[in-house]
C-alpha positions in Angstrom: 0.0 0.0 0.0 2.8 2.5 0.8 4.6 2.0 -2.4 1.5 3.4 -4.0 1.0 6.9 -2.1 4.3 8.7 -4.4 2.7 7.7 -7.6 -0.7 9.1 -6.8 0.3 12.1 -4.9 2.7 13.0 -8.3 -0.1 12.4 -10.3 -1.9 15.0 -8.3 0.4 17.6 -8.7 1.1 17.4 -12.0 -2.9 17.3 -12.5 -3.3 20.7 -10.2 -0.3 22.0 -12.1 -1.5 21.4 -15.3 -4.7 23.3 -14.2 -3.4 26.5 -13.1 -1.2 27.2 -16.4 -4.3 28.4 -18.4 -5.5 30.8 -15.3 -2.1 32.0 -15.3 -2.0 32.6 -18.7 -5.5 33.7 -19.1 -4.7 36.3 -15.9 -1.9 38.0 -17.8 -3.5 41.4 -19.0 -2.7 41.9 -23.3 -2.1 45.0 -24.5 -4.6 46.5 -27.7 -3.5 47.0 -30.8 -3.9 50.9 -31.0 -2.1 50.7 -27.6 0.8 49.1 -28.9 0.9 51.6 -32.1 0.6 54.8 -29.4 3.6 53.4 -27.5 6.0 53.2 -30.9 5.4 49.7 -31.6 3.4 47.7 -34.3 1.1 44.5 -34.4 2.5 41.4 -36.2 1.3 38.2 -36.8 3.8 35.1 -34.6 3.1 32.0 -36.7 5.4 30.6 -34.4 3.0 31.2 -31.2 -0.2 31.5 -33.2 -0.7 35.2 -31.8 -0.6 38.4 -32.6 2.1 40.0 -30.8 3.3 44.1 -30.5 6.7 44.4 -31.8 9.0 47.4 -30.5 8.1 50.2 -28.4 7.2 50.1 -24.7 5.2 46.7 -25.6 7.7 44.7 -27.4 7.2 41.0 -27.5 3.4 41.4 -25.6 0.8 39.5 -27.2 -2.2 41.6 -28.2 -5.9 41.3 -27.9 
């Protein structure tokens, strides 16, 4: 019985872990696209990411709603 309290309790964390990376990523605030442009930057298209992302300016590398 002992040996198979790890296993389960690993499988747990992963499992709650797994959970929580969406609500983290879905907490992180994304700038606008007009927001970017005002700050010096521009709105490109990451086929890498899937994502449209603000490139240069104060928002560089942000994705964008």
């Amino acid at each position: 019985m002992r040996k198979l309290g790890f296993p389960v309790a690993a499988a747990a964390a992963v499992a709650v872990l797994g959970l929580m990376g969406p609500a983290a990523q879905a907490a992180v605030p994304a700038v606008d696209a007009q927001t970017c442009v005002s700050a010096g930057g521009s709105v490109e298209y990451d086929s890498a990411t899937g994502q449209w992302v603000c490139i240069g300016g104060t928002y560089n590398k942000e994705p964008v709603a």
